[in-house]
C-alpha positions in Angstrom: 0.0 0.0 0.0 1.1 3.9 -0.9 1.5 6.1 2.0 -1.4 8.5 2.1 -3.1 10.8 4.8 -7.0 10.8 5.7 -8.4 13.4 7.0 -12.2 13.4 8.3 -13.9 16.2 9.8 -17.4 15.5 11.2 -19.8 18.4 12.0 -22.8 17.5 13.3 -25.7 20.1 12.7 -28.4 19.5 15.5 -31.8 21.7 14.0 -35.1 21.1 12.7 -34.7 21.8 9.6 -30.7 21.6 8.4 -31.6 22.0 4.4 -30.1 25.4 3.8 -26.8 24.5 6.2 -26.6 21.5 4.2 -26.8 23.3 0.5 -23.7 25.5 2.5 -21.8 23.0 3.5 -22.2 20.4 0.2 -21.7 23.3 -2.2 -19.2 22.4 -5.1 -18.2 19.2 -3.3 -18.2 15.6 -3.5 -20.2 14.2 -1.0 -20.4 10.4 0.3 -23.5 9.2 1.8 -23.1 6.0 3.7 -26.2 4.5 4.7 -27.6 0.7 5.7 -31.3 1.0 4.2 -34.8 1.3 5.2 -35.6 4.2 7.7 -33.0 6.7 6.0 -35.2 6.6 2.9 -38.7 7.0 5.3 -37.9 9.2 7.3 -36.9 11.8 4.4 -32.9 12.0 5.0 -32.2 10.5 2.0 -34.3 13.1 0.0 -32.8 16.0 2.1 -29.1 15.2 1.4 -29.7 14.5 -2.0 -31.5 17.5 -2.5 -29.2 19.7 -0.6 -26.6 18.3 -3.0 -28.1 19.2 -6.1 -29.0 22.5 -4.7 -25.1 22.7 -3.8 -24.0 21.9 -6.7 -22.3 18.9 -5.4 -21.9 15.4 -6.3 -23.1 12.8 -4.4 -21.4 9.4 -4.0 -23.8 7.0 -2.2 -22.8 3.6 -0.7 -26.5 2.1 0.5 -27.0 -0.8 2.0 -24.1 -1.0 3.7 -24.1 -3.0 7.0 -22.4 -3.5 9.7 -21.3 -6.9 9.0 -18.1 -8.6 9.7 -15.9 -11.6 8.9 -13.6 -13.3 10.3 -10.3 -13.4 8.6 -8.7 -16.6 10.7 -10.3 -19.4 13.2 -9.1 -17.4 16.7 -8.5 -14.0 14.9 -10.3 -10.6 16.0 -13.2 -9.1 14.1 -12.7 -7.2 11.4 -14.6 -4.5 9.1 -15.6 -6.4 5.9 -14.3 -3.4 3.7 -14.8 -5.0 0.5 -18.4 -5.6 0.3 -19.2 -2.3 1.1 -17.6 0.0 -0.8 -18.1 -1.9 -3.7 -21.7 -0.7 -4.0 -20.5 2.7 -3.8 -21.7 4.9 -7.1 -22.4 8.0 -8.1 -25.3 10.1 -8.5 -27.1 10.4 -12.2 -27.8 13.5 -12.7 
């Protein structure tokens, strides 16, 4: 593996109604959205963020149904993250 550096900011935005923070924050940029399914999609999120997005002019990268599941790489071994399966339904956004 190349040497790289990772750097991830989180801002968490505690309202009623984030929609025009969100268009601020997203504008002009790429934007993952990493979600399992179901209740993101109900309860509007989904619609908001992609929305926000578009308004942004962003581009949105989603990677649903991703789950928490793991696998275990050796009998005896710890957890770990199965990395693979997830990002591999990561895609972006028709416009």
């Amino acid at each position: 593996m190349k040497d790289f550096s990772l750097r991830n900011d989180t801002k968490l935005l505690f309202r009623s109604d984030p929609s025009d923070d969100l268009v601020k924050l997203t504008a002009g940029k790429r934007v993952l959205f990493v979600y399992c399914d179901g209740s993101v999609k109900r309860n509007g999120c989904y619609a908001d963020i992609r929305n926000a997005v578009r308004q942004g002019g962003g581009t949105l990268y989603e990677a649903g149904h991703s789950s928490r599941e793991r696998a275990r790489s050796k009998p005896g071994s710890a957890w770990r993250w199965n990395i693979r399966s997830s990002w591999s339904s990561v895609r972006k956004e028709q416009a």
